[in-house]
N, C-alpha and C positions, 0 to 999 in steps of 0.2 A: 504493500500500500504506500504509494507517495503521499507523504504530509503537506498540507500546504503552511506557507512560511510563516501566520497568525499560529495556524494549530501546533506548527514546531515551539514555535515562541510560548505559548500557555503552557507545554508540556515542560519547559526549561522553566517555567518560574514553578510550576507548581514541585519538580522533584532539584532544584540548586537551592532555591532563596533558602531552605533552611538551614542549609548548611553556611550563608552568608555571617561574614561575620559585624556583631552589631556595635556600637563604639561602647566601648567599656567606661565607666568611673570609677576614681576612688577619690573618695570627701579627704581632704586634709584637715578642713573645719567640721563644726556638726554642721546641720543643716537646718536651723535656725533656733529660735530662743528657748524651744521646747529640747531640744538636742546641742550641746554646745561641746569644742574639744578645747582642753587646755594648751596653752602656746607661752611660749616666753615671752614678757615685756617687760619694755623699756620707756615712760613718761617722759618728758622732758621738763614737764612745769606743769602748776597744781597739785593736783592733791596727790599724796603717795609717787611723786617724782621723784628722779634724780637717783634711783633703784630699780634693779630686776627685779622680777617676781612672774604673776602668771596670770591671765586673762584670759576669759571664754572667748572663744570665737567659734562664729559672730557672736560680734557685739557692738555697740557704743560704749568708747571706755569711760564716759561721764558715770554712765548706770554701774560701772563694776567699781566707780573710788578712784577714778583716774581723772587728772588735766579739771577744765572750767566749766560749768555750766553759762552759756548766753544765751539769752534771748537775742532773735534777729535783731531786735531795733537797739541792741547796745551798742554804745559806743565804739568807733574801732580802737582806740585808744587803750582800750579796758577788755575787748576781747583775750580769749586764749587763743592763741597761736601753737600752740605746744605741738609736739609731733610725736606719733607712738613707732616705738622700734619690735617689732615683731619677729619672734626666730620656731623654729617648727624641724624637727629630726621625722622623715619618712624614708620607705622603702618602697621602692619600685618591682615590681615583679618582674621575674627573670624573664618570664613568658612573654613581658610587652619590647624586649628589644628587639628590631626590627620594624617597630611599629611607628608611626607618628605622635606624638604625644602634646598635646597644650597644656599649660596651667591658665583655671578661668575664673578667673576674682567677678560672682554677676555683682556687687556695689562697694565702695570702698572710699570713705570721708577724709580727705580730698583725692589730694596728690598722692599717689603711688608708684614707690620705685621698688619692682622686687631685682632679688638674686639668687641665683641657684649654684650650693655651693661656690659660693664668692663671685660668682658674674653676670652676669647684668642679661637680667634678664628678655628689657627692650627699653624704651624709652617709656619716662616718665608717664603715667596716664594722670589728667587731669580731668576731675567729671564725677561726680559722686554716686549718682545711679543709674548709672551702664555697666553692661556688661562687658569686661574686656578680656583677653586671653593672647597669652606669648606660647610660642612654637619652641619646647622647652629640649627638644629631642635632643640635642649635641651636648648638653650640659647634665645630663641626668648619668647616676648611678646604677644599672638594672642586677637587683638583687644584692643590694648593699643599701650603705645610709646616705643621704641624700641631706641638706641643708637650706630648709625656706629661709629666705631674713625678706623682710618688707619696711620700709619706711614711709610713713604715713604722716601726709604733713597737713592738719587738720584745716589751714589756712591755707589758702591755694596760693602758688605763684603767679598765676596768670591772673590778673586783673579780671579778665572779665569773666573768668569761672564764678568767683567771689560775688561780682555783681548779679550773676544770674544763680546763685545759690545761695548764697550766705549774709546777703543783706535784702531780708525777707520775714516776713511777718508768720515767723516760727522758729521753734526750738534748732539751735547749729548744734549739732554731734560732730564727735569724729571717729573713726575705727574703720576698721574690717566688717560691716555690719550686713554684710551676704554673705553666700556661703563662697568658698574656696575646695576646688576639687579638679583633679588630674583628670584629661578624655584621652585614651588610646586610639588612633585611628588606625585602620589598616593604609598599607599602599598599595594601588592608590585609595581612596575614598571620593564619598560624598562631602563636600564643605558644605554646602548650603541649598537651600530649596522655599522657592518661593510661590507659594501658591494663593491660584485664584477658582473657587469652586464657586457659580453663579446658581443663583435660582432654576433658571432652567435649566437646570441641569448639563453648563457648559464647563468645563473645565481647562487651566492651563496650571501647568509646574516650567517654571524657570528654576534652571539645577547646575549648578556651580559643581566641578571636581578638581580634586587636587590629584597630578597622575595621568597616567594613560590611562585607558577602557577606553571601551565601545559604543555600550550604552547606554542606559539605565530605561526603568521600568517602574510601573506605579500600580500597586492591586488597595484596592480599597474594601474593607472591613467594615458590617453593620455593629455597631455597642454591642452585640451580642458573641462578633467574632466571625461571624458568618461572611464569606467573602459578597464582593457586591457587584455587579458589573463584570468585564473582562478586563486584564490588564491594558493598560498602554506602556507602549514605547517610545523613544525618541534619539534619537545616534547622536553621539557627543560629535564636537566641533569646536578645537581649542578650548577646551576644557569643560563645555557647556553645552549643555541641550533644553530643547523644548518640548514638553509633550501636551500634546490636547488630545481631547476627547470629549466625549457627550454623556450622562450617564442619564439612565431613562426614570423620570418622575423621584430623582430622592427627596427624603423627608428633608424642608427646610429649617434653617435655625434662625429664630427670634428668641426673645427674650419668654413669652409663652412657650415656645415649644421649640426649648434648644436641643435638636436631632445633631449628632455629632457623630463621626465616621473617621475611621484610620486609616490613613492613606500613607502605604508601605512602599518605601521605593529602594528599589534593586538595583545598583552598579554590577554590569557583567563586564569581564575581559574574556575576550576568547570564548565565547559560549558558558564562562564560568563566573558563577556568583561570588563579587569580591566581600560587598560593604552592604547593608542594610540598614534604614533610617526612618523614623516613624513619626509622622507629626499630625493629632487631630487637627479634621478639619469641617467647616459644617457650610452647606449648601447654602447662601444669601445672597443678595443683589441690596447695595446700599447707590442709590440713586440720588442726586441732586437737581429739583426741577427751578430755572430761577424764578423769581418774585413768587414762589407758590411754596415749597415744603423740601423736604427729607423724606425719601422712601427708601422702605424696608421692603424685600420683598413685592414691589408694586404698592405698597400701604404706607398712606403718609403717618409719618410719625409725632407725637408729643411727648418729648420725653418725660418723665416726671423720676428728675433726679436730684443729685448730692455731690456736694464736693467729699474729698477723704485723704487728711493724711494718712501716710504707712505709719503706724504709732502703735503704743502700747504704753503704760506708763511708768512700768518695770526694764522696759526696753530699750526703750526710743523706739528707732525706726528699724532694728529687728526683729523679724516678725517669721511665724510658722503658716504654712497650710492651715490648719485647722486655723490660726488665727484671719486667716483670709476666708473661710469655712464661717465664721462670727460674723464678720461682719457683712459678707453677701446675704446670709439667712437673715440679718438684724434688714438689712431694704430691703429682702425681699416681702420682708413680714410689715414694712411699713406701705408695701403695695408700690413700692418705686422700680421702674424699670430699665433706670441706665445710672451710671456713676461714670462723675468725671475724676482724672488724676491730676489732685493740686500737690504742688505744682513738680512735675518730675514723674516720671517713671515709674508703675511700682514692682515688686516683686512677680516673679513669673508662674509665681503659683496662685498669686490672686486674678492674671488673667483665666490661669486654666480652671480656676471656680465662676469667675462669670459666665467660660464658657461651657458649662457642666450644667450651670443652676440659670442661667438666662440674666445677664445685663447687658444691657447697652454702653460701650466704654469711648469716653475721649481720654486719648490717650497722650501724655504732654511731652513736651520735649521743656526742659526746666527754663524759668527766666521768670522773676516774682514782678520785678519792675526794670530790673538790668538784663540785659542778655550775654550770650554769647558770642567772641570774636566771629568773625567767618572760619577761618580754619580749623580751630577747636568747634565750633558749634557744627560744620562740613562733619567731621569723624564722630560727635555724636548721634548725633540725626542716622547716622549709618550704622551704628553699635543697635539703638533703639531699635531701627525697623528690623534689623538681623532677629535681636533676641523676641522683638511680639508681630512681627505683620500676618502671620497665618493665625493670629487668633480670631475666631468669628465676633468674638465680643464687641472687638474694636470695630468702632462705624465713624467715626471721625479723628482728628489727629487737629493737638493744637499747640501751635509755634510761637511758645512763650505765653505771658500773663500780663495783662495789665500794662501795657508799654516795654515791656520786655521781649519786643519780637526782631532777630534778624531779619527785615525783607530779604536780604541775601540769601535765606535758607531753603524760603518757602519754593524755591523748581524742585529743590532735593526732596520733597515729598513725594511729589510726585514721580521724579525718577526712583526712585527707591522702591516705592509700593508699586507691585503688579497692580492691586486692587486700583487704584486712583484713587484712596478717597478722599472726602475732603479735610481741606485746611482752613481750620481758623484760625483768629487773634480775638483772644478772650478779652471783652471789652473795647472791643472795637466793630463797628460798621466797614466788616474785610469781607472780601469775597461773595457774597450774596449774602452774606450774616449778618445782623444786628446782634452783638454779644453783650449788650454793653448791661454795665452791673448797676444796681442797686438805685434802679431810675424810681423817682418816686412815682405811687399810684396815679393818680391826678396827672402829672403831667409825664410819667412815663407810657401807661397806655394809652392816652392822647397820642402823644406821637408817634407810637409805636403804630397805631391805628391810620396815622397820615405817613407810614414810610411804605419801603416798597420792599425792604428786603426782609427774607427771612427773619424772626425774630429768636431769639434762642438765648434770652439772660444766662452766661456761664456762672454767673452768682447771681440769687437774689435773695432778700428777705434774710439779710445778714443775720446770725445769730447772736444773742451775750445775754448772757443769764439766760433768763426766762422767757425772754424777745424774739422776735423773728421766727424765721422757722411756719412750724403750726400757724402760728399770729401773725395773720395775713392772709395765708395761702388760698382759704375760702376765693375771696375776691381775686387774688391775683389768678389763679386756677380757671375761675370762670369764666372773665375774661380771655383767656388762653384756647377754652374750649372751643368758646365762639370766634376766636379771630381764624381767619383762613390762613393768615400768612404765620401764626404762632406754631414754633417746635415744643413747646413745655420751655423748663428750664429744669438749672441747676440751683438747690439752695444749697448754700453756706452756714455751717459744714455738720458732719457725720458725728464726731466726735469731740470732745472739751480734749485741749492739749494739755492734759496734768501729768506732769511727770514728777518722778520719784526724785527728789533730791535728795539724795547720797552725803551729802555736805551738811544737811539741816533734818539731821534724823529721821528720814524717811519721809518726811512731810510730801505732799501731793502740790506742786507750784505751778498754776496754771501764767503765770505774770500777770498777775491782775487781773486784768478782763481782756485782755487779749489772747489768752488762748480759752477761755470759759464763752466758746461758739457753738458746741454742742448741742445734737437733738439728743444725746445719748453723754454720760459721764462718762470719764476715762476707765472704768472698767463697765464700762455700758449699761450703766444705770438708766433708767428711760423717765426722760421729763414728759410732763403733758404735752410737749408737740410731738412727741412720736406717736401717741395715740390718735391726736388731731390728725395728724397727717396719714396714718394710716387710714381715717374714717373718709380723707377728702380726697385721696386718690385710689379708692377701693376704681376698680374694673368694674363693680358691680355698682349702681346708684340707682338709692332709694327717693322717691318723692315723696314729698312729707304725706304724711297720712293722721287724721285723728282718728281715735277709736272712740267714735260716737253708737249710739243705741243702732243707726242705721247701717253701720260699718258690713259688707258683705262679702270680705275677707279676699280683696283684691288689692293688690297695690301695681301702681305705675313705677315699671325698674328700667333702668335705661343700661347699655351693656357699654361700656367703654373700654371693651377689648379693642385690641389690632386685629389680631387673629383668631381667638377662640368665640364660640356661640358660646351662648351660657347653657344651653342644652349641657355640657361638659362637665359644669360647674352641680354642687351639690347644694338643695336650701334642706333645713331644718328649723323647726320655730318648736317651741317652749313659751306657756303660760305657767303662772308660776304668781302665789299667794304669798305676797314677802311675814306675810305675819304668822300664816302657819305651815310654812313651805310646803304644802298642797303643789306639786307639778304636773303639767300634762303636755306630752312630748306626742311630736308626729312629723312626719317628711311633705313635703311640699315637690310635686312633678316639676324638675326644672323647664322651665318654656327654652322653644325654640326659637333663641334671637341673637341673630346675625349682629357681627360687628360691629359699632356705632348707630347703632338701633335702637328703637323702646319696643317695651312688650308689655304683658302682664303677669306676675306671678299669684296663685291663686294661693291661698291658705283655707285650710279645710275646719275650720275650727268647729266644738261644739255650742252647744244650743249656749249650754252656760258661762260661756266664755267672762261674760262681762261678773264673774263673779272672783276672776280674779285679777291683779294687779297692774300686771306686766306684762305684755306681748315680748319674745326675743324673738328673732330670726337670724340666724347664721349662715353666712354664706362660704362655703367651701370649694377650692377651686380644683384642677383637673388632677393635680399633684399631690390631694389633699390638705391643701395649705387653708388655713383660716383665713379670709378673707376680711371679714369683720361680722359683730355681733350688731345688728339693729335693736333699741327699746326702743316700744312703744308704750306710753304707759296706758291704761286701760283707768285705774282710778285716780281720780280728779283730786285737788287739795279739800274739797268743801265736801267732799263725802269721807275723805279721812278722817278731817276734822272732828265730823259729825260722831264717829264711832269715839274718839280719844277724848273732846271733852265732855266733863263730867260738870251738869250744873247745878243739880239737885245735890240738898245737905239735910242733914238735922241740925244743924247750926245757926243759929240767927247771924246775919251781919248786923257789926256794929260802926259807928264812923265817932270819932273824937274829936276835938280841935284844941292842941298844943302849941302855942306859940307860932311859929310859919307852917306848921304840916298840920293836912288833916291824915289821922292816922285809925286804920281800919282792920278789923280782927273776923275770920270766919275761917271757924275749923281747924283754928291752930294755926294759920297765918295772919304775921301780922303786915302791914304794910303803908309805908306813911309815903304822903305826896306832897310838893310846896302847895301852898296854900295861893301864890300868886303866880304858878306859870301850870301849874297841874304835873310838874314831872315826879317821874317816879325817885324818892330818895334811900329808901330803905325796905328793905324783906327782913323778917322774921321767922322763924318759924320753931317747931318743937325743940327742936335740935341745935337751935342757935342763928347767927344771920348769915345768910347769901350774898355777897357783896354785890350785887346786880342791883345798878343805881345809874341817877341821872339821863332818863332817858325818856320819852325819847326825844330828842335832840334832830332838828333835820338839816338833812346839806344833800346838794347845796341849797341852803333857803331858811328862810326867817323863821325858829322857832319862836315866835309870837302868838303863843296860848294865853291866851287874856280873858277876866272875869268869870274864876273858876267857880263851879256852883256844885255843890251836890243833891240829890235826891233819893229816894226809894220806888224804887219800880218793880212792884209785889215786893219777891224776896229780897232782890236785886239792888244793891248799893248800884247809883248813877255818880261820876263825879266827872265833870266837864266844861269844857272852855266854849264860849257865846261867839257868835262871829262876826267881824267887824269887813268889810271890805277894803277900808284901808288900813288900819290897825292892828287887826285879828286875823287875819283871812283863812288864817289855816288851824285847824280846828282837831281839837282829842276828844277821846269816850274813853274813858274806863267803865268797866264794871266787874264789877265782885259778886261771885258767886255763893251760894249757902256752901258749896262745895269748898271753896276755901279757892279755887280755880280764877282768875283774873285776866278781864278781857280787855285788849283797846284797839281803840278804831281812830286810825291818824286822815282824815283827809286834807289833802295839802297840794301847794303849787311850787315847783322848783323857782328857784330862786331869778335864771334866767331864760331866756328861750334856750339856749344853749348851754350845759352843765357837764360837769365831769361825773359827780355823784348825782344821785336822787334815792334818798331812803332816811333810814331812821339810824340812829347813832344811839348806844347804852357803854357802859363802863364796866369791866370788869378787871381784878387786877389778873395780869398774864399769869403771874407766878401759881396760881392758885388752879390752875387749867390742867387737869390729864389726859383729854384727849374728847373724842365728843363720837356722835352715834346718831348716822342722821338717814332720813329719806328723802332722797332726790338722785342728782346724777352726780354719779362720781367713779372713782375715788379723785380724779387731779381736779388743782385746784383751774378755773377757768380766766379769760382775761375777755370783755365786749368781742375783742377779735378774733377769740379763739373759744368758741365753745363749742365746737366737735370733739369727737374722739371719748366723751363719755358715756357710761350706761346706766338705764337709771335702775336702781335698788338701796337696797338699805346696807350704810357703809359705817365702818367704825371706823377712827380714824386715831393715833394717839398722837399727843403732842411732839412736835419736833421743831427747831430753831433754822430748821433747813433754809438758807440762800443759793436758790439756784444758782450752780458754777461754781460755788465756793464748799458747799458741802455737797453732800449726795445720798442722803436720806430722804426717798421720793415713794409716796408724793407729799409734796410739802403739806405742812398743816396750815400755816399763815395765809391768807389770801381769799379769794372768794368763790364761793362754789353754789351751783346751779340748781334751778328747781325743784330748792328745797321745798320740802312739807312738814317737817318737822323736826325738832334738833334737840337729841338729849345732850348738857353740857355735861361731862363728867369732871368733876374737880375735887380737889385734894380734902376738903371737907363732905359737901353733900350736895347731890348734883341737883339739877331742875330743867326743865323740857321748854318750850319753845315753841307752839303749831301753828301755821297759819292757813287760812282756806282763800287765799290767793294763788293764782298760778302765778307762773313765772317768778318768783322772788329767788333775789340772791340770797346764801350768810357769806358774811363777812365775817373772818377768823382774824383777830387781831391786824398786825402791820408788819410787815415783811422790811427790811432795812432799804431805807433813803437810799436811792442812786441816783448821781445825775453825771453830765461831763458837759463840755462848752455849747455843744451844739443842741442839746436839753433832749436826743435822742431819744436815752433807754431812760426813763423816769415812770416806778411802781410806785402810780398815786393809787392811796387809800384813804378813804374818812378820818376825821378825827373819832375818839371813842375806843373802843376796844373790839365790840361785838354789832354789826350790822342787819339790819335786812331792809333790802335795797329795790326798789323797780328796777335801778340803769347803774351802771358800775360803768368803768374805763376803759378803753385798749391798754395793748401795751406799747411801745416802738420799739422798734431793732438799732443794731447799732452805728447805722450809716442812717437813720432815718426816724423821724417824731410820730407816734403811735397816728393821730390824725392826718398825717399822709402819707398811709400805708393801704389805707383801702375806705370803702363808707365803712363798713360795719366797725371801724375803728374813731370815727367820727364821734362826737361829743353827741349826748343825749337829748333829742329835741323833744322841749313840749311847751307849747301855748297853752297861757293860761287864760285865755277866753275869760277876761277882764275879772279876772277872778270869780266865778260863776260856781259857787259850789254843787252842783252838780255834773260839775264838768272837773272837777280836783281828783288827782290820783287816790285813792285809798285803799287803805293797807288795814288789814282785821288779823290781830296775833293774840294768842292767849299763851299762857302763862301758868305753869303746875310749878308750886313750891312747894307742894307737898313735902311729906316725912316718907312718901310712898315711892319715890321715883327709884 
């Protein structure tokens, strides 16, 4: 039988390639902060200098008691300059001589000169995170000792390394903080391979060899293993070959549904398998249409993403697998679907988890606000594409930050990447991009809406403390949805920069408020914008719904997938009795609706639905990920109410009049009020007093309770203020119960049309607070401009002094929290409850500490008082921008007061148990 020349060729790859041989490693270092090997070192200044001793590597030697900690914006003056001397005994295997061999440092802070066994091993690399590697082969030992030295000079020689790395708005390390590991190649080998696998299933490999051969060859592999397709070939030429081919309908990679395939390629010499070399890769089309979008796959894109440095706080910027495993699962669970790399490069295991778990990556070539020379910045641009361009992850590439861009660089993108994709300048209107950062609401989507290019904020909605982030996003999101020319953005950033100081007893130093940017604390504690933000980029979106008596268990869900129907997706709902945890669970048919569509999903509930609380609905996505939990609540404050207070006693009320108070006794509380403003001064009770006094108090707006009167009404002690329309206008009710129970009813007018606060203000001392037990939504605390991301039920909560970014005991206690219904205090004496049968009210939990800076940015206004319950509470602002122009919902609380019309005044009905029973 004659073979024809394809079928000879499948026959040589299916019975050589295993015999090919694959490149070998072996780690000199461990391989990253989880795995670290001991190495000699040498300090030259700070801490523990001027002596050997020994160092993990990787590492940053700030983390192990080495050299200076600096923040980017220190001085240069006052920086550490120091340089670590690094020495290393290895053995080569006898088996690898004849082979080719490199040593491959992938990151190393700054400058690096190695030598092997005393000789130089190439010229200096300058460039902290790239990957570089010397051709070590003439210098090595095989089956003997061998001698690494490295000199690490923390502070670069080259000016503009420095500028584009190190005077930057983050922590400077220095060390060996990638891994360091020996590759064996045969002769000849594969060097490199550059691939481009399209949606259509079109493919090409550009393929670099060092050596003679012939050709090389490519078989591609399902995750399962299972071969895919037929090989291709391609005949080398001067050291290089091309192969193409088609491969018919493979599964694509998005961020949804990252499908990913191993594409094996084979050097032959002489009909014989030399070298084999394996690089996942996944089936996509990243498109650019101008004035219109970003396509994926044919699907325009909105990213909904994050900035992220490589960090840890024990580490720096040595970092493991599994630590890039954290923090992919931490955005994917916040429902984001790309992450950008601020600013640099990162580790080559956090691409290969975007592209396992689905993100979307820009991926940076460094420069904060300085950049790189051209010839230094020439040879990194070319280290970078080498060590990430076949990752499907990456869908853009961006050349520098912030004014930190060589235009000299930007052809080399292009010639570099098969793929072409594109290039931006983060913060700049480049290339069909609008990148630009931290535009305020008001006149940033204004303009954004009158431009023509692309939009795609690489930062927005700065974070610092408890700012930005979540607070905001609502508005800014929306916006985005509906503009045609909008990609999403990027917010700023993932994580608070707190690192370990080694020099100040372990302490966590973020510098202030400059690295306290975090939606997540340095060991990824979660503030309430990680919840917000997971609730406002769910894929899945709910339209409000009440659950009135007519409710016929349908809701309007809209799919803001790219690619998945929600058919895929899993719903489940839960009612649920928060007082006698009575639950009742059932699954909901997922509809079938197509991407960027609305549908309906139906809930099957029963007859007696309305006899319990809380509606949940959870949505689960194709991976089984949680998507987010919807509440609805089912019961109203004024039917709570109703069941909680108690107004019947055997008790008579009595009222007294002492000097300024009238003071009033029923069932063992007692309770006195001033005599000319009706506020409350003091509680009593069996047990002794409550300190819960002078209240209530209104802001913003005139407490002007005037001509306090009292009465009986039946059982019912009356005590209250007359109303004047220019003197009085805003008007109290108490009343006392036989119960011992205490009601009041504030109706009142904010002070102007326009207010930060509106509510009622009471006194309590802090110190005296253990923590409180309430119904509404929660647990995080809320800010006007952030009130997603919570559920409502019944939360206990204990006291904590928590300042977001500074501490990281979450969720804070201090601050304001949402539709409450009623609020046990628990405190260090005897506690007392709180009900109201208003919807929508805030509590106010004391006051969180004073912030401000020049530009009155981030400022956590809160009432005066201790304890709040509020109609309108305040945004917050981030730190490039003042809470009111950030978005409306950040906007000060408007209400006309329709010339003071008392039936047209806010009011607020709360009662009040000082019981001995609480």
């Amino acid at each position: 039988m004659k073979l024809t020349p394809i079928l000879s060729f499948i026959l040589l790859m299916l019975f050589s390639s295993v015999r090919a041989q694959q490149t070998e490693q072996l780690y000199l270092s461990g391989t990253g902060n989880d795995h670290t090997v001991k190495w000699d070192f040498f300090c030259t200044g700070g801490m523990n200098s001027g002596k050997w001793s020994t160092i993990s590597v990787p590492s940053n030697w700030e983390l192990q008691g080495f050299g200076k900690y600096d923040y980017g914006f220190s001085k240069d003056s006052v920086r550490g300059k120091e340089q670590g001397l690094y020495k290393y005994n290895f053995k080569v295997p006898a088996g690898w001589k004849g082979k080719n061999i490199n040593i491959v440092f992938e990151g190393s802070m700054t400058d690096t000169e190695v030598k092997i066994n005393g000789k130089s091993a190439g010229a200096v690399h300058q460039g902290a995170f790239y990957a570089f590697r010397y051709d070590i082969t003439g210098l090595l030992k095989y089956g003997a000792d061998n001698l690494l030295e490295a000199k690490v000079s923390k502070h670069s020689a080259n000016k503009s390394v420095n500028e584009a790395e190190r005077k930057a708005d983050f922590w400077l390390f220095g060390g060996i903080f990638r891994p360091v590991y020996l590759e064996a190649l045969p002769l000849p080998h594969i060097e490199n391979v550059a691939i481009d696998a399209k949606a259509d299933g079109q493919f090409k490999a550009e393929v670099q060899v060092a050596g003679n051969a012939d050709e090389v060859a490519v078989q591609l592999y399902t995750a399962d293993g299972e071969k895919y397709g037929l090989p291709f070939e391609g005949s080398l030429k001067k050291g290089s070959a091309v192969i193409n081919g088609v491969f018919n309908s493979p599964k694509l990679w998005s961020s949804e549904f990252p499908n990913l395939y191993k594409a094996t390629f084979t050097l032959y010499k002489k009909n014989k398998a030399i070298h084999t070399l394996s690089k996942k890769i996944g089936f996509r089309t990243v498109e650019v249409k101008e004035r219109d979008g970003i396509y994926v796959n044919g699907v325009k894109m909105k990213f909904k993403g994050v900035n992220r440095h490589s960090f840890r706080p024990e580490s720096g910027r040595t970092l493991s697998k599994k630590n890039s495993i954290e923090d992919v699962e931490l955005m994917k669970e916040m429902n984001m679907n790309a992450v950008r790399m601020s600013h640099y490069p990162p580790d080559g295991h956090f691409l290969d988890v975007c592209d396992s778990l689905g993100l979307y990556v820009m991926d940076e070539l460094a420069g904060w606000h300085g950049h790189y020379d051209t010839p230094t910045g020439t040879k990194l641009v070319k280290e970078m594409m080498r060590h990430d361009l076949n990752h499907a992850s990456i869908v853009i590439w961006a050349n520098g930050n912030e004014g930190g861009h060589n235009r000299e660089l930007d052809p080399l993108f292009a010639q570099e990447d098969i793929q072409k994709r594109p290039v931006v300048h983060p913060w700049e209107d480049f290339n069909g991009f609008d990148t630009q950062h931290y535009r305020e609401y008001n006149y940033g989507i204004g303009n954004y809406r009158h431009g023509h290019s692309i939009v795609m904020p690489t930062e927005f909605l700065h974070g610092m403390y408890d700012g930005g982030h979540g607070a905001g996003l609502e508005d800014y999101w929306n916006d985005m949805l509906l503009n045609p020319l909008s990609a999403g953005g990027f917010l700023w950033d993932f994580a608070d920069q707190g690192v370990v100081r080694t020099d100040k007893n372990n302490t966590i130093d973020t510098d202030g408020n400059r690295g306290a940017d975090g939606i997540v604390g340095p060991y990824h504690e979660k503030e309430g914008s990680f919840f917000a933000i997971k609730e406002i980029w769910s894929p899945v979106f709910f339209e409000h719904r009440e659950m009135t008596a007519g409710f016929d268990g349908v809701f309007n869900i809209e799919n803001r997938y790219h690619f998945a129907n929600l058919n895929t997706c899993q719903f489940d709902w839960k009612l649920l009795n928060l007082k006698t945890k009575e639950e009742l669970k059932g699954k909901s048919t997922a509809p079938a609706v197509k991407p960027l569509e609305k549908g309906r999903l139906t809930v099957g509930l029963p007859v007696n639905w309305t006899s319990f609380d809380v509606l949940y609905i959870t949505t689960t996505d194709m991976h089984g990920k949680e998507l987010y939990t919807w509440s609805f609540p089912i019961t109203l404050p004024k039917k709570e109410a109703s069941m909680l207070v108690k107004k019947e006693g055997t008790s008579v009320v009595t009222i007294a009049e002492r000097d300024s108070l009238f003071t009033t006794t029923a069932n063992g509380v007692s309770l006195s009020f001033s005599k000319k403003t009706g506020v409350l001064r003091e509680v009593r009770n069996k047990k002794g007093i409550i300190p819960f006094t002078n209240g209530p108090t209104i802001q913003e707006g005139a407490t002007n309770f005037r001509n306090i009167s009292h009465r009986m009404e039946g059982q019912n002690l009356i005590i209250e203020s007359s109303f004047d329309r220019k003197e009085a206008y805003n008007i109290l009710q108490w009343t006392v119960y036989p119960s011992g129970m205490l009601k009041l009813n504030v109706k009142y007018f904010p002070a102007e049309y326009l207010t930060n606060f509106i509510g009622l203000n009471f006194s309590f001392p802090e110190d005296q607070i253990k923590g409180v037990e309430y119904m509404g939504r929660g647990p995080s605390r809320v800010w006007k401009n952030r009130l997603k991301g919570n559920q409502f039920g019944i939360w206990k909560k204990d006291y904590n002094n928590t300042e977001t970014g500074e501490a990281w005991v979450y969720p804070e206690f201090k601050g304001y929290h949402s539709n409450v219904y009623w609020c046990k205090f628990i405190t260090k004496d005897q506690p007392f409850t709180v009900i109201t049968e208003n919807e929508d009210i805030f509590l106010r939990l004391f006051s969180a500490a004073w912030k401000t800076d020049q530009w009155h940015n981030y400022e956590p206004l809160l009432p005066s008082g201790d304890i709040s319950f509020m109609h309108g509470i305040p945004g917050i602002g981030t730190k490039t921008q003042r809470a009111d122009r950030s978005g409306p919902m950040a906007m000060k609380n408007i209400f006309y007061d329709y010339e003071k019309d008392p039936a047209r005044a806010l009011n607020m009905t709360l009662y009040f148990d000082f019981s001995t029973n609480n």
